[in-house]
Rosetta silent file (secondary structure, phi, psi, omega in degrees, C-alpha in Angstrom):
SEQUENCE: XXXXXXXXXXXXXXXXXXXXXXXXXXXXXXXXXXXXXXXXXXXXXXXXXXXXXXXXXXXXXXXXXXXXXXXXXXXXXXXXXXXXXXXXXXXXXXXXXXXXXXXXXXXXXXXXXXXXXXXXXXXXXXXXXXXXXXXXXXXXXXXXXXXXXXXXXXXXXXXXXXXXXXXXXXXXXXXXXXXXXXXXXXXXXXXXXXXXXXXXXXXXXXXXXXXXXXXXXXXXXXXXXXXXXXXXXXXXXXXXXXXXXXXXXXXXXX
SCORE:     score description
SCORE:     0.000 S_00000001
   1 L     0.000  141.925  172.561   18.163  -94.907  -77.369 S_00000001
   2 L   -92.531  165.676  154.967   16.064  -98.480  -78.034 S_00000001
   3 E  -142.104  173.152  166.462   15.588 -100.878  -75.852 S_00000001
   4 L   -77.509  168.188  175.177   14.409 -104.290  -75.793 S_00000001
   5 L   -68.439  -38.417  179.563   11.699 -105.794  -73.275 S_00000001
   6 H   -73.697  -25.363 -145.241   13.854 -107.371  -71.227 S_00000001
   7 H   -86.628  -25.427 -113.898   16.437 -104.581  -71.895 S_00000001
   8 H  -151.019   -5.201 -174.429   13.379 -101.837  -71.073 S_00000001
   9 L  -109.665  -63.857  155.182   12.223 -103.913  -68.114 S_00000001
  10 L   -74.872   27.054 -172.164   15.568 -103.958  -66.365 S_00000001
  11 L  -124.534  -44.883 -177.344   15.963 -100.254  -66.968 S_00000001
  12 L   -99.793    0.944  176.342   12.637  -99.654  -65.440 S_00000001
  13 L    56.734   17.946  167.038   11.860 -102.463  -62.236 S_00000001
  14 L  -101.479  140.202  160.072    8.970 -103.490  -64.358 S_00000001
  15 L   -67.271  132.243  167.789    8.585 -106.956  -65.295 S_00000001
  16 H   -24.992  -61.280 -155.177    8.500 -108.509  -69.120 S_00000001
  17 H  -121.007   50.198  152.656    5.523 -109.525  -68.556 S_00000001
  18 H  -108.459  -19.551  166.234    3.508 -106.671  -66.823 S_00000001
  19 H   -72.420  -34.721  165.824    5.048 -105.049  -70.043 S_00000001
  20 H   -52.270  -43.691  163.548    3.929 -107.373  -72.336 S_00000001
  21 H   -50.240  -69.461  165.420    0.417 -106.976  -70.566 S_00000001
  22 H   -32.945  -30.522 -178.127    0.596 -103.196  -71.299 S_00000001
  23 H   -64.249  -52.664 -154.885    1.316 -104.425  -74.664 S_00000001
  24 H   -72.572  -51.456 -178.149   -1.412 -106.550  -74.728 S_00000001
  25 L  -124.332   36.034  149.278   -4.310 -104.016  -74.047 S_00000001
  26 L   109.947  -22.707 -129.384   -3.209 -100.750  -75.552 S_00000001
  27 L  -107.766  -55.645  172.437   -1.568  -99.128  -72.893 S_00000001
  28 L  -145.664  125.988  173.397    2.327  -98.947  -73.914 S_00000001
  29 L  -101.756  164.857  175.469    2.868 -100.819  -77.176 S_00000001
  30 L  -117.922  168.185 -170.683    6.412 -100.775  -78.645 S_00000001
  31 L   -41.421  -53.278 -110.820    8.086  -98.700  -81.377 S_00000001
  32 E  -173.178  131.616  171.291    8.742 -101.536  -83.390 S_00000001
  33 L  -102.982  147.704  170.325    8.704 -105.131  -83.500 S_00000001
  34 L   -72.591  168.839  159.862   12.716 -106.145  -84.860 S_00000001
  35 L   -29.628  -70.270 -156.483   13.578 -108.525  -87.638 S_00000001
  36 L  -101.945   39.638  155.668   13.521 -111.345  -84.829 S_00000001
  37 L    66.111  -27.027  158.271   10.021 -110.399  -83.728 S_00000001
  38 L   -14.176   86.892  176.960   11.806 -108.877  -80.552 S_00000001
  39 L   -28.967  162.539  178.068    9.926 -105.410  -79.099 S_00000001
  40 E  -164.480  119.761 -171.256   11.485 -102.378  -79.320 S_00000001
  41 E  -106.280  109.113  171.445   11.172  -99.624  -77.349 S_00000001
  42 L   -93.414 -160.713 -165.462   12.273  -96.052  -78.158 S_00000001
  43 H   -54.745  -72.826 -155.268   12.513  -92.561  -76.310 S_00000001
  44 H   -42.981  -66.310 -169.611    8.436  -91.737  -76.794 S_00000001
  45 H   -49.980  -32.902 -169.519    7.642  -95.231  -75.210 S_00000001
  46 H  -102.259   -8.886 -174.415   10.144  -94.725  -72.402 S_00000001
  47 H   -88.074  -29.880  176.540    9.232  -91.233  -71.531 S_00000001
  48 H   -45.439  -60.288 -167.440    5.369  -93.005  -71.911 S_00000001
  49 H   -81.017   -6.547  169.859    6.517  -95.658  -69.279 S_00000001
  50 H   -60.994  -61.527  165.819    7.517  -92.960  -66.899 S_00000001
  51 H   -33.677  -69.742 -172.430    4.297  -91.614  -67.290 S_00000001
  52 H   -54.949  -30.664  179.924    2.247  -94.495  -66.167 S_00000001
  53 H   -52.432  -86.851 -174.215    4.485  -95.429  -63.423 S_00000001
  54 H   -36.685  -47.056  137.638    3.963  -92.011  -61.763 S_00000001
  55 H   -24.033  -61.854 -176.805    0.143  -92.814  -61.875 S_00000001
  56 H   -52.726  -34.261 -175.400    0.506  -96.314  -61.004 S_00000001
  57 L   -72.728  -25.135 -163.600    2.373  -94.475  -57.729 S_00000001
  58 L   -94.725   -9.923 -171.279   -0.449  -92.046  -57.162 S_00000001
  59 L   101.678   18.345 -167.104   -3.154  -95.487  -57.023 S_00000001
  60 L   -93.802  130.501 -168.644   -4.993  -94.569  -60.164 S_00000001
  61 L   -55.880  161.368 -173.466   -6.356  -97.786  -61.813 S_00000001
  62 H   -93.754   -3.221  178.051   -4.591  -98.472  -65.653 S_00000001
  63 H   -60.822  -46.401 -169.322   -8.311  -98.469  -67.352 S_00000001
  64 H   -57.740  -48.482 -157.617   -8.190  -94.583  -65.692 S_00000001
  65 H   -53.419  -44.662 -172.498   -4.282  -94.263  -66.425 S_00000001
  66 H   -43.063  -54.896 -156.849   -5.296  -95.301  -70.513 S_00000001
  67 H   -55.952  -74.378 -168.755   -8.006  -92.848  -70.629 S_00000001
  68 H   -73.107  -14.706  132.348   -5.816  -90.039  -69.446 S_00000001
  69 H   -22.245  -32.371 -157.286   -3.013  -90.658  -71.580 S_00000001
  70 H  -121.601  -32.649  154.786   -4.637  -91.456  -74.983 S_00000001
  71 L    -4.195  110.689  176.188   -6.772  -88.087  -74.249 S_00000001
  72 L   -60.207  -28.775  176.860   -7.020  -85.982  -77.116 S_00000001
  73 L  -102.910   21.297  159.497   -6.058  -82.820  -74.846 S_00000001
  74 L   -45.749  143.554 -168.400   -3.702  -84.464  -72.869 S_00000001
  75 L  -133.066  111.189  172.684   -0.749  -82.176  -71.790 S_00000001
  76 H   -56.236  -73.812  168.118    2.701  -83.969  -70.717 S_00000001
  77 H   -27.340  -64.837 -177.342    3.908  -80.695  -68.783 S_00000001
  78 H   -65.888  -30.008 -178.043    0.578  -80.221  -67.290 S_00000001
  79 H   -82.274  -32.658 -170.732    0.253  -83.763  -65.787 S_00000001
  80 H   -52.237  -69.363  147.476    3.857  -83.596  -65.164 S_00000001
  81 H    -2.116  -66.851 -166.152    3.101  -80.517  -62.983 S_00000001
  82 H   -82.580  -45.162 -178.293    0.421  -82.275  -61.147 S_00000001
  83 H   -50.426  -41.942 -160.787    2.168  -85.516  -60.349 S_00000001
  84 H   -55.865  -44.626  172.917    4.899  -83.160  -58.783 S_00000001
  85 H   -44.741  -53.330 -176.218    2.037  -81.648  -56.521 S_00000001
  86 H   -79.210  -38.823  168.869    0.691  -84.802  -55.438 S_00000001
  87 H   -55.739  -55.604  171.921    4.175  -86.380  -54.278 S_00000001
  88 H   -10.285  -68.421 -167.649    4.755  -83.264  -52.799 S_00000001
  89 H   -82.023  -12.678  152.111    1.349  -83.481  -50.817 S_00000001
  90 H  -107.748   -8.160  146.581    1.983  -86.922  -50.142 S_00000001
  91 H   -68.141  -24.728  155.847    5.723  -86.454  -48.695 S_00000001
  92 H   -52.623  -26.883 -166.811    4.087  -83.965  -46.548 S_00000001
  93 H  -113.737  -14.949  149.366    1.941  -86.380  -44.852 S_00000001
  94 H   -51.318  -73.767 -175.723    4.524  -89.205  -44.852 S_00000001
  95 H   -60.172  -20.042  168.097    6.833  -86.771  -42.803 S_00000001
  96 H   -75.873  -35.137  148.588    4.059  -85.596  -40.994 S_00000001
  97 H   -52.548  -75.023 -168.484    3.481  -89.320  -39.520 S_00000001
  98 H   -40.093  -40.319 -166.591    6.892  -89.942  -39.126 S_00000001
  99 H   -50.771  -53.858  170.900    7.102  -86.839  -36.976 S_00000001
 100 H   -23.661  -75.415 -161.483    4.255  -88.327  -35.399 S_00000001
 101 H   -79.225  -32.583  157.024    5.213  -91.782  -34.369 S_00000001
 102 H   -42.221  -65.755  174.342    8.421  -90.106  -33.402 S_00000001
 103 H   -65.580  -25.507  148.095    7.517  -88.036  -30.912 S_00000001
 104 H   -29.943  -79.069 -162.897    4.873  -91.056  -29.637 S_00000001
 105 H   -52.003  -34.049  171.132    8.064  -93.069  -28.818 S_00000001
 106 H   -72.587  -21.907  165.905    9.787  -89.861  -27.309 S_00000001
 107 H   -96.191  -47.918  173.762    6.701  -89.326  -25.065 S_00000001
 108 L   -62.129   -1.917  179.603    6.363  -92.949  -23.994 S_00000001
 109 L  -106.672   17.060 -161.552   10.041  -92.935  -22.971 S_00000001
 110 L    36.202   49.451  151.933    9.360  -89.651  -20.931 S_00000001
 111 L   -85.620   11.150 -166.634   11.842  -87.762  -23.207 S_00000001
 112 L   160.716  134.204 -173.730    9.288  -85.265  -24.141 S_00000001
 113 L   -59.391  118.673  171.212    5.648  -84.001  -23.919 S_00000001
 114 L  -141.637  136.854 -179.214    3.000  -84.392  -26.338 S_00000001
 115 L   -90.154 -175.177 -154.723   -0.385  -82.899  -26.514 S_00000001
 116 H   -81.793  -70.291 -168.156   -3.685  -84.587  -27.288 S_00000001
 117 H   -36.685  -27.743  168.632   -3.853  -82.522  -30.459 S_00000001
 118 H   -64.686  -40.106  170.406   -0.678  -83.411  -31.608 S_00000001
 119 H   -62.782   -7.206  179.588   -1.462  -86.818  -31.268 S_00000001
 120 L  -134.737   29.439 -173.688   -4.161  -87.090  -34.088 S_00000001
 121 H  -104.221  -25.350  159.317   -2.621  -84.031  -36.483 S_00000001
 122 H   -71.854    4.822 -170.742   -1.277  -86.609  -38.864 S_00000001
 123 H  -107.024  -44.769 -179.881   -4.509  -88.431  -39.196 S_00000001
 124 H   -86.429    9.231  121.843   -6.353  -85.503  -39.749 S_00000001
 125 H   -81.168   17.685 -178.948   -4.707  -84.557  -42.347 S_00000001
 126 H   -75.662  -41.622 -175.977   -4.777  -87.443  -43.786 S_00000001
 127 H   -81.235  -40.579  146.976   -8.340  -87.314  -43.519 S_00000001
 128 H   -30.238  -50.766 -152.860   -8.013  -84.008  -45.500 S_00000001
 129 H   -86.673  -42.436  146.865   -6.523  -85.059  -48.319 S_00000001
 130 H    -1.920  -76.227 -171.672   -9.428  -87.888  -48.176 S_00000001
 131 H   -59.235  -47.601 -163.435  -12.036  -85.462  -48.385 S_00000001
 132 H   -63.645  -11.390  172.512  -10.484  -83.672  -51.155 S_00000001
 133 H   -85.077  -38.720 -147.823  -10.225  -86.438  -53.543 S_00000001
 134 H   -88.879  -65.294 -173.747  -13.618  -87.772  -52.654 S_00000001
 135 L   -89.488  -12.322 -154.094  -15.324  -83.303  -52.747 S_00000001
 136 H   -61.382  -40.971 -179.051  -12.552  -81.401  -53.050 S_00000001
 137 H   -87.402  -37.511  156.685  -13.387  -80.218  -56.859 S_00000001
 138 H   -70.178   -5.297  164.969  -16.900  -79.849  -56.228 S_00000001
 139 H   -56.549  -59.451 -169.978  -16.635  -78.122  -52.801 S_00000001
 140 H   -69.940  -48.003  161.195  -14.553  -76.065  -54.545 S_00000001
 141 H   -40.250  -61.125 -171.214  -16.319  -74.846  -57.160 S_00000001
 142 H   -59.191  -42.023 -178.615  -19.330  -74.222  -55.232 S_00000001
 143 H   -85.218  -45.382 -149.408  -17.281  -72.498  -52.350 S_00000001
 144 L    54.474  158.657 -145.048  -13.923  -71.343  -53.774 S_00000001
 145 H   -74.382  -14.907 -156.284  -10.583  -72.200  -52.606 S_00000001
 146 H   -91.237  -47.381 -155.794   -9.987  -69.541  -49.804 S_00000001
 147 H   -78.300  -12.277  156.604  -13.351  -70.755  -47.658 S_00000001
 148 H   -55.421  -65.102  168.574  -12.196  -74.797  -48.227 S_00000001
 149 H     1.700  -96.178  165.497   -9.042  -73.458  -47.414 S_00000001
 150 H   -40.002  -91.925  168.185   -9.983  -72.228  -44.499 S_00000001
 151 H    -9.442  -53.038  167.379  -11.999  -74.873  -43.563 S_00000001
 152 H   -61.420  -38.641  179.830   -9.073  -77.692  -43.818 S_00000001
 153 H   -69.549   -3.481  178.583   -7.082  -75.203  -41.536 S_00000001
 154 H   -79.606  -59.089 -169.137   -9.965  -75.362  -39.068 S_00000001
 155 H   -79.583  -35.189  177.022  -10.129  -79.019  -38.923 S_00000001
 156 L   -75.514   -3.191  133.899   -6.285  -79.576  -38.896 S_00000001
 157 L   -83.464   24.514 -155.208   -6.622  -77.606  -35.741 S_00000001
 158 L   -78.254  151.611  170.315   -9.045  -79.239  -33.924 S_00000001
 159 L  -112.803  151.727 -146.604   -7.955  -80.713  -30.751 S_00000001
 160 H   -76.121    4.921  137.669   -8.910  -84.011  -29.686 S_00000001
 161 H   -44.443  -47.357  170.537  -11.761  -82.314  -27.522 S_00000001
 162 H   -67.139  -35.672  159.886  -12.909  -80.356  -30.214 S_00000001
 163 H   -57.809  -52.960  141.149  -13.238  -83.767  -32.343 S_00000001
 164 H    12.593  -81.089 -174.650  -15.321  -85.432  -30.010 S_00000001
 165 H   -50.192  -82.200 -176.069  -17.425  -82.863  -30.112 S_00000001
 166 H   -44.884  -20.462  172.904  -17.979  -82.468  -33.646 S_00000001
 167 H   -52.822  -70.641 -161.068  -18.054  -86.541  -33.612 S_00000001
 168 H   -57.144  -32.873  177.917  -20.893  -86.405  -31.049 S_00000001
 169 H   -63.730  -33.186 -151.334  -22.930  -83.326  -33.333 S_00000001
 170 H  -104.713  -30.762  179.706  -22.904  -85.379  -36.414 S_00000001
 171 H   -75.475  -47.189  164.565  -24.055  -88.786  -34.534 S_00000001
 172 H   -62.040  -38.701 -179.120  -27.261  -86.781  -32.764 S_00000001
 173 H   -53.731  -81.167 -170.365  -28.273  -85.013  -36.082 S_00000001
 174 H   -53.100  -16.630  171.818  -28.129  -88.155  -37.495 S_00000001
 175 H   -73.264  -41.308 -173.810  -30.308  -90.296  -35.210 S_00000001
 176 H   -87.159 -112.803 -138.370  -32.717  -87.587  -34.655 S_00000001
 177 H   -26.179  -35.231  174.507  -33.101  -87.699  -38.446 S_00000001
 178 H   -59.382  -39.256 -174.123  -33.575  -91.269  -38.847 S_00000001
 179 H   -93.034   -6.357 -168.486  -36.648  -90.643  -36.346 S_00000001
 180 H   -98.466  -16.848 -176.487  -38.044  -87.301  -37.921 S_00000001
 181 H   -79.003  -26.802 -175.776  -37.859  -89.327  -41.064 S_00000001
 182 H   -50.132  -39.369 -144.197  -40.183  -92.189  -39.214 S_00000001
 183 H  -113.275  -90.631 -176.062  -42.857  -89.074  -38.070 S_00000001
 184 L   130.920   13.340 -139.196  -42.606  -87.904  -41.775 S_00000001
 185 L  -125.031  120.289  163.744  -42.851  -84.266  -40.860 S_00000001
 186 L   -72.889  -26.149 -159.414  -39.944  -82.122  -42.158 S_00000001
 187 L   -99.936    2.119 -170.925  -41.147  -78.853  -40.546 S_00000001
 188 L   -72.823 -173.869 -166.675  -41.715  -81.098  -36.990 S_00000001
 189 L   -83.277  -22.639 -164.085  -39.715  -80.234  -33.820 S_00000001
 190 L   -69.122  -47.205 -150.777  -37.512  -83.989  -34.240 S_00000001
 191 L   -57.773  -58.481 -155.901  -36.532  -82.641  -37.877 S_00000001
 192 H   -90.773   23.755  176.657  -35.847  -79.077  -37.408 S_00000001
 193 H  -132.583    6.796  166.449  -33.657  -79.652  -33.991 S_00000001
 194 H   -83.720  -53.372  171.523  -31.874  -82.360  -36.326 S_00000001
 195 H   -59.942  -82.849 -161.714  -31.184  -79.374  -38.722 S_00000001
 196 H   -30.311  -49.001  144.394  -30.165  -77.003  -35.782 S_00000001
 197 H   -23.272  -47.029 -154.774  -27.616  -79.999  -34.873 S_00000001
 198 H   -90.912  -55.246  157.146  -26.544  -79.930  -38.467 S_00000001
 199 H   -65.241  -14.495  126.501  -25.787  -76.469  -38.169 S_00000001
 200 H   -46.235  -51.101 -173.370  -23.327  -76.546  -35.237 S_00000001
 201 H   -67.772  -36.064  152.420  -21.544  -79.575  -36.924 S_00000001
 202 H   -24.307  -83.179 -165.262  -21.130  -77.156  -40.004 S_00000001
 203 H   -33.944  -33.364  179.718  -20.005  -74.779  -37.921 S_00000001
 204 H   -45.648  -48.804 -149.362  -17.009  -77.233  -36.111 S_00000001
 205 H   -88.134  -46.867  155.597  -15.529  -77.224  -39.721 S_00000001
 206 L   -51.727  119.665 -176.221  -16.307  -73.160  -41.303 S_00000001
 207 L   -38.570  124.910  179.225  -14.240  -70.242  -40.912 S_00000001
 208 L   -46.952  143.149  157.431  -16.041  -68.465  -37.858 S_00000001
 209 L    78.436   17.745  163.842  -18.847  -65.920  -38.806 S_00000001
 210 L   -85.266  -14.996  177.862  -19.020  -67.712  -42.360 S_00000001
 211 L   -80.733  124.397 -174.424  -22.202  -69.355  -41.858 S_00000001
 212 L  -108.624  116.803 -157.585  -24.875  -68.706  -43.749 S_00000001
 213 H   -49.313  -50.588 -146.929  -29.195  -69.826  -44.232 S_00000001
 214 H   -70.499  -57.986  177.638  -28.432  -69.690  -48.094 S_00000001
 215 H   -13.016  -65.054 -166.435  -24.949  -71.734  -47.602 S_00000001
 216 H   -52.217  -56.078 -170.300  -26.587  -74.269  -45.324 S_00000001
 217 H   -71.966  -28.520  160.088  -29.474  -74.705  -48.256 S_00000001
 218 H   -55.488  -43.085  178.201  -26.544  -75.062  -50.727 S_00000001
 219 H   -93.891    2.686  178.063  -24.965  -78.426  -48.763 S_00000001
 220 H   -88.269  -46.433  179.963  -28.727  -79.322  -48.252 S_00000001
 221 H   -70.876  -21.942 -174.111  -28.782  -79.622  -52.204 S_00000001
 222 H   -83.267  -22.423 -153.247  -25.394  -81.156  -52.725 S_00000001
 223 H   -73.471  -40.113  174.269  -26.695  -83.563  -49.896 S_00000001
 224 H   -93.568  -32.875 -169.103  -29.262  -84.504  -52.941 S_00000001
 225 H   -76.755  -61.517  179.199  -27.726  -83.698  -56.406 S_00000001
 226 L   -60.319  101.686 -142.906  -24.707  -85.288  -55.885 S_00000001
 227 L   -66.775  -22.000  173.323  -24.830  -88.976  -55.837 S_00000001
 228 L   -87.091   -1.266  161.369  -22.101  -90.039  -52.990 S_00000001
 229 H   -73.434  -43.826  177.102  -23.687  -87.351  -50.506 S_00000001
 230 H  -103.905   12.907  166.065  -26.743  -88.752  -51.152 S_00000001
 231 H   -86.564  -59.280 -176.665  -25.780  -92.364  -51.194 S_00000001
 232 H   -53.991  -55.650  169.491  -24.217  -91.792  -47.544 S_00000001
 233 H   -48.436  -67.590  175.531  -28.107  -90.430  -46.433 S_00000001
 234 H   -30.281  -55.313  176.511  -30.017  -93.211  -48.279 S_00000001
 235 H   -50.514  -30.067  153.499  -27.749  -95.458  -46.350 S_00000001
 236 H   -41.066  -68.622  172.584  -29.485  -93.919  -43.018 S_00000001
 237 L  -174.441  149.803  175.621  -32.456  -94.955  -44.401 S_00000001
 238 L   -20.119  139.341 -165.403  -34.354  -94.836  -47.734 S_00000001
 239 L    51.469  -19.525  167.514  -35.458  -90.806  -48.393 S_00000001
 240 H    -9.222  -59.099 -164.814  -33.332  -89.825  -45.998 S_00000001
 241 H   -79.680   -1.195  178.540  -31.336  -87.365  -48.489 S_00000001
 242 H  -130.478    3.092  172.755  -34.605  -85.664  -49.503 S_00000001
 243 H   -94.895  -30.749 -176.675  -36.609  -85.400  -46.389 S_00000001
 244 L   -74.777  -20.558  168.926  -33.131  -83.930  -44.948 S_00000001
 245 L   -72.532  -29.636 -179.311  -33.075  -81.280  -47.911 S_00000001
 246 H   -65.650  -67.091  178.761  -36.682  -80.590  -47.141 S_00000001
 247 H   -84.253   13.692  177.755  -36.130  -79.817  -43.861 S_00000001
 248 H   -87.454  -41.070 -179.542  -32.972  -78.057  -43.899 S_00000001
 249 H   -89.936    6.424  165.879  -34.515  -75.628  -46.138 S_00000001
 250 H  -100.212  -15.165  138.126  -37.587  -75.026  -44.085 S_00000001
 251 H   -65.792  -58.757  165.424  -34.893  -74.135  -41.215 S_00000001
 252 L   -41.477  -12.471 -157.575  -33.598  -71.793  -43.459 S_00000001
 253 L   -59.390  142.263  144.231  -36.711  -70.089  -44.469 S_00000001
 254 L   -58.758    0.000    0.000  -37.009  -66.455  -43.840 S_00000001
């Protein structure tokens, strides 16, 4: 079936003229212009505008949406696949809030109990799903999926003690780094009890008995090769991400 813009607009809750925009730079063009210069949109174009939508839903910008679209190895099935995954994993964490805020209201009316861990398990995963967009494919590579794995199920059980804690580990590392960077001495006692820090705060988030010297020098290198790990260090303070690889691997040493 064709449709027109307006015809293809009210079929879809987009406006004429965010289609017309689409139009404009590339993105979804129509079949056809008619006799009476009127667009015209067939089946490819509306199965097209489906597409983009479902992007447009997940937050991905339309320069990004073009790019993966217009892809020479683009795969409809295979993205299709994937959107389904990510609504999925974001109706999980919708219902997981709701659950949330429910049982808030059900504990403030002293209908019901709720424990401190309960009270932050929709935020952290939320804070999951975070990480995993921002590391999640390079984590993974580097790791493989069963020790992230493990690792998200570690942190989605933390209880709000255990958070604290791991809060408090990652705020002492870092301060005593900021000053071991000042002293300039990677191998000094400020540095290497910064690393030792650094290695408990691992430890909050890895599958028990997984920790490892070589491991540890492996996120001491991502902390530099990888430019948002080592943008978040610079932002301590200027060398930061390569005085902290330095001494993390002279804590590792044999």
């Amino acid at each position: 079936m064709e449709y027109t813009i307006h015809q293809l607009a009210q079929l879809s809750g987009v406006t004429v003229r965010t289609l017309r925009y689409y139009d404009q730079i590339g993105l979804l063009c129509p079949a056809r212009n008619s006799s009476n210069s009127y667009r015209v949109y067939g089946p490819s174009e509306v199965d097209l505008l489906q597409q983009i939508l479902f992007y447009r839903e997940l937050g991905i910008a339309l320069k990004d949406i073009q790019q993966i679209l217009y892809a020479p190895d683009y795969d409809k099935e295979k993205a299709l696949s994937s959107h389904l995954k990510a609504l999925l994993q974001k109706k999980q964490k919708i219902e997981l809030l709701i659950q949330n805020v429910t049982k808030t209201i059900s504990t403030w009316k002293g209908e019901t109990d709720m424990s401190d861990h309960e009270k932050f398990q929709g935020f952290q995963k939320q804070r999951i799903e975070q990480n995993e967009a921002a590391y999640g494919k390079e984590l993974r590579e580097r790791y493989g999926d069963p020790a992230i794995d493990a690792s998200n199920q570690k942190f989605q059980g933390m209880d709000k003690s255990q958070w604290e804690t791991a809060e408090a580990l990652r705020t002492q590392y870092e301060a005593l780094l900021k000053e071991a960077l000042q002293q300039g001495d990677p191998a000094g006692e400020t540095a290497q009890k910064a690393c030792d820090l650094h290695r408990r705060w691992l430890c909050m988030f890895w599958k028990d008995g997984t920790y490892t010297k070589k491991a540890h020098q492996g996120i001491a290198q991502m902390y530099l090769s990888d430019e948002r790990f080592k943008n978040y260090y610079e932002q301590l303070s200027p060398g930061c991400a390569q005085f902290f690889c330095d001494a993390i691997n002279l804590y590792c040493a044999e």
